[in-house]
Structures are given as structure tokens and as C-alpha cells.
N, C-alpha and C positions, 0 to 999 in steps of 0.2 A: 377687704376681708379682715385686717388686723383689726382694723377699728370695731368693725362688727364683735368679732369675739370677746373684744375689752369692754365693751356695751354688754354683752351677754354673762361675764362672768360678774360684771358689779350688779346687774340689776337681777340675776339670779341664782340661783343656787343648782344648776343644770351642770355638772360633771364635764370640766373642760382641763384638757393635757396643760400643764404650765406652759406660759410662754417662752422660746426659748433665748428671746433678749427680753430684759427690765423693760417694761412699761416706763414711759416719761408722762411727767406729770401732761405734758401739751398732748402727748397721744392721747391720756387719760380726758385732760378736758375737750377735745374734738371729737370723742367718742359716741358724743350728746347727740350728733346727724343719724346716728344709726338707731335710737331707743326705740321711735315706732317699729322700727324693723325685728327687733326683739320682743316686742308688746306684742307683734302678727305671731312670732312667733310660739308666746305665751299662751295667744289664745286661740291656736292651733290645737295647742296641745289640753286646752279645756275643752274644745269643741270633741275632739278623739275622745277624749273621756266620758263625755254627755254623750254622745253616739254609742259609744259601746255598753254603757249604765243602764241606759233607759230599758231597754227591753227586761231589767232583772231589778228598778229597785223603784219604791213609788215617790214622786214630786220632790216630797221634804228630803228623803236620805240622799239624793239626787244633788238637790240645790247645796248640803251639806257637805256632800265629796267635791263637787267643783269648789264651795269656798276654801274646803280645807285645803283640795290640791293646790290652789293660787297661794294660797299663804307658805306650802310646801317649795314651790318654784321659787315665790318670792325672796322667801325668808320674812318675812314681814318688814323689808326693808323700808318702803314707803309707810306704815304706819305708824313704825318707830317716829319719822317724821309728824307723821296727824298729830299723833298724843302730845310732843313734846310742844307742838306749836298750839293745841288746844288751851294745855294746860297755862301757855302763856296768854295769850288771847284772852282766853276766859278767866282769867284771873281779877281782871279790874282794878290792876297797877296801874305804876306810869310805866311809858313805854321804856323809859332803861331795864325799870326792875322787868318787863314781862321779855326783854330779850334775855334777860339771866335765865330765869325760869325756864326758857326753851332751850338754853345752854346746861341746863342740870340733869344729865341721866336718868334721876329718881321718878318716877310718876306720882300722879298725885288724883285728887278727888276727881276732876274737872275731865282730866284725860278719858280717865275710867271709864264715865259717863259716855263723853261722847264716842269711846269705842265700843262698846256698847250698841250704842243707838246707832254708829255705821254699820257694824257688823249683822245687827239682826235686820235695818232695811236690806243691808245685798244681800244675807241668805234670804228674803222674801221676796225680794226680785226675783235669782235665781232659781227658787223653788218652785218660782208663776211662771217659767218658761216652758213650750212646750217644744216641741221637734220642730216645729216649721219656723220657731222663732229662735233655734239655737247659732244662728248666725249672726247676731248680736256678741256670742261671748269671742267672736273674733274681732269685732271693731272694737271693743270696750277696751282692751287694754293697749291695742295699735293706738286708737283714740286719743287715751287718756296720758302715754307718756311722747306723745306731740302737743299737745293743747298747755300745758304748763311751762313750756317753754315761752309761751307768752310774759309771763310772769319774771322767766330769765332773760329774755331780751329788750323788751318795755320797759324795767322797772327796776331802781339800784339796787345793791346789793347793801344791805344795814349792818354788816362789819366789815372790817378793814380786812379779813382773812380770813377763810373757811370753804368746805366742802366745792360748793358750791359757787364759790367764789372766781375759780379760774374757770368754771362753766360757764359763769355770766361773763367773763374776760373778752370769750374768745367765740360766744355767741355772736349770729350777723343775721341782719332779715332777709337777704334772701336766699340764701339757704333752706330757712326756716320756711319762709312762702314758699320753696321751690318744694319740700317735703310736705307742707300742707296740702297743696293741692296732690300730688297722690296719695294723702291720706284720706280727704276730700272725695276721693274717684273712686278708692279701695271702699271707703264706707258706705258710699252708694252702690256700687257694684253688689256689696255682700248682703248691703241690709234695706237697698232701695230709698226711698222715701224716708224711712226713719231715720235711717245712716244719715243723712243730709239734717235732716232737723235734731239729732242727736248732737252733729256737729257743730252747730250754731250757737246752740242752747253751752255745749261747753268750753267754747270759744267765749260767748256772753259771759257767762256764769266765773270761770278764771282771769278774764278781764275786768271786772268789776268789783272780786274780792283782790287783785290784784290793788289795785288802785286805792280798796277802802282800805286795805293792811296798809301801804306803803305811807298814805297819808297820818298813820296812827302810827308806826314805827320807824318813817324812816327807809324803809326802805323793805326788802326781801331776805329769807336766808334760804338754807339748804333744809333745814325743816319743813318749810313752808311749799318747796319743789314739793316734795314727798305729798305734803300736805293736798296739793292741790291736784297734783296724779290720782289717789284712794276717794277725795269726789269728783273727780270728774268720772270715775268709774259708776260709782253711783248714778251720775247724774244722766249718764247716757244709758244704763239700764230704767232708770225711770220715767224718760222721755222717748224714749223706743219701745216699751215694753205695749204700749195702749197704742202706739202706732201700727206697731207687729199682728197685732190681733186682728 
């Protein structure tokens, strides 16, 4: 249960009593076994809110309260990640200077862009969903913060110290198997057939930018974590959505 709540207070901004011993940094990086469990929990609580909406507001203002609530729960934790690793990514350095750039707080043109263009495809997802397909916004973010852990355990870590770093430490695979497959059972349970091809596609799809990042930098960071949670959310909305129907 510790572990859970120390999962629940980093990855959200959900009103939780202080702990009453210091978190240690190893509780903190073992934490990581509980995230899908917090992501159910996330989108739980978007799914309560599309349930209660829908009878009072139409499609668009709809898809817009769910996005805005997730960035509210979140804190826009994960995107902080997207942008800064966009901005590196896309910049078309060498790979030293695009790991500085994702170590620079500042944002820049590149990020802009593509938060932009995530954010108006998931409100368009979003806003296409209808009641029978609102059980998708519970696997999406169960989904999404299991699947990047591919990323942390497959594949180094590109500096010598950071966030992220005692996460990749003390990562194991079968842990990681043993929580895939009930998130694997959980998505098909909730979303059937799409859940299951949802999954695949963003198991596929974090396994392949895994690999082509690591080969062009070196390795992974804790941007890049974030990075690859905000599409896979995407990506399981876009691959479920034309299933669901």
C-alpha cells in the first residue's frame, strides 16, 4: 500500500495526507510496479466524469473537460517530459547537444509544435467517443503507464544520473511481465478486442521508438519515460477508437 501511494502522489496531483516516515529514494524507485495501478485509477476517475457530463454537455465541451481533468490530476507531469524531449529530438543536433536541450527547462519552437498537434489529436479522440465506447478512457492510462516501462527495462539509461535513473536501477522483467499480463486481461476485459489490439500496437509502437532513440542517443532518459506514456495514450485512443465503433 506504501508503495502504491508514493506511485500516486508523484504521478499525481490527487490530495494525499504526508507520509509519516521520509520516503527513501529505493521506496521511491520501486514505486514504478504500482503506476498502471494508479493510471486504473486515473481513469476511473475520467470515466466518472464522462458518465456524469454526457447527459448535460455536447461531444466537444465533453472531450474538452476530460482532457482538461487529466492534465488537472496529472499536473501535466508527463508532458513536461514530451516537450523537453521533442524539443531535443527535433532539433537536428548531434546527439550530445540534443541531450542538453532536453536537460534545458526553457521550451522552445519544436516542443510548441508538437504539443499542439498531441493535444488537439487527444481532444479529437476524446470528443469522438461515445457512451458505449467510454471504457477505453480507463485502459488508456492503465495502458499507457505500463507500456513505457519497456523503454526502462530494455534499454540504457543516456546519463550517469537522473530521475529516472534509479528507476531503470531497480527495474526487472518479470515483474514487468507479471503486471503486463493483468494489464493485458484488464484491457480486454474493459475494452474487449480493441483493448487487446490497443495493446499490442503500443507495446509495438514504444518498442521501436525505444530502440530508434537509443540508437541515435545513447540511450533513454526520464523525459523520454514521460515522453512515451502522453503517446501511448494517443496511440491506444487511436487504435481502439475505429475498433469500438
Amino acid at each position: 500500500m506504501r508503495g502504491f501511494l508514493i506511485a500516486l502522489a508523484f504521478l499525481t496531483r490527487i490530495p494525499l495526507p504526508a507520509p509519516k516516515v521520509e520516503v527513501t529514494s529505493e521506496e521511491f524507485s520501486r514505486s514504478y510496479l504500482y503506476y498502471p495501478l494508479v493510471g486504473l485509477v486515473l481513469g476511473l476517475l475520467l470515466w466518472l466524469l464522462a458518465k456524469a457530463s454526457i447527459p448535460y454537455f455536447p461531444p466537444l465541451v465533453l472531450g474538452a473537460l476530460i482532457l482538461i481533468a487529466q492534465l488537472i490530476l496529472t499536473g501535466g507531469i508527463h508532458l513536461d517530459g514530451f516537450m523537453d524531449s521533442m524539443d531535443g529530438l527535433l532539433s537536428a543536433r548531434s546527439p550530445e547537444r540534443m541531450l542538453e536541450i532536453m536537460k534545458d527547462s526553457r521550451i522552445g519552437a519544436h516542443s510548441c509544435m508538437a504539443l499542439v498537434g498531441l493535444l488537439l489529436l487527444k481532444f479529437s479522440l476524446l470528443a469522438s467517443l461515445t457512451p458505449t465506447q467510454f471504457s477505453i478512457l480507463l485502459v488508456m492510462p492503465m495502458l499507457s503507464r505500463w507500456v513505457f516501462q519497456i523503454g526502462v527495462i530494455g534499454f540504457p539509461y543516456a546519463r550517469p544520473q537522473g530521475l529516472g535513473k534509479g528507476i531503470q536501477e531497480t527495474a526487472h522483467w518479470i515483474p514487468f511481465l507479471f503486471s503486463g499480463g493483468l494489464v493485458l486481461a484488464a484491457s480486454f476485459y474493459l475494452a474487449g478486442f480493441a483493448g487487446l489490439i490497443a495493446f499490442g500496437v503500443c507495446v509495438l509502437t514504444v518498442t521501436l521508438l525505444a530502440s530508434r532513440i537509443t540508437t541515435l542517443l545513447g540511450g533513454l532518459t526520464g523525459d523520454l519515460y514521460g515522453a512515451f506514456i502522453e503517446l501511448s495514450e494517443v496511440v491506444c485512443l487511436l487504435v481502439a477508437l475505429p475498433l469500438l465503433r
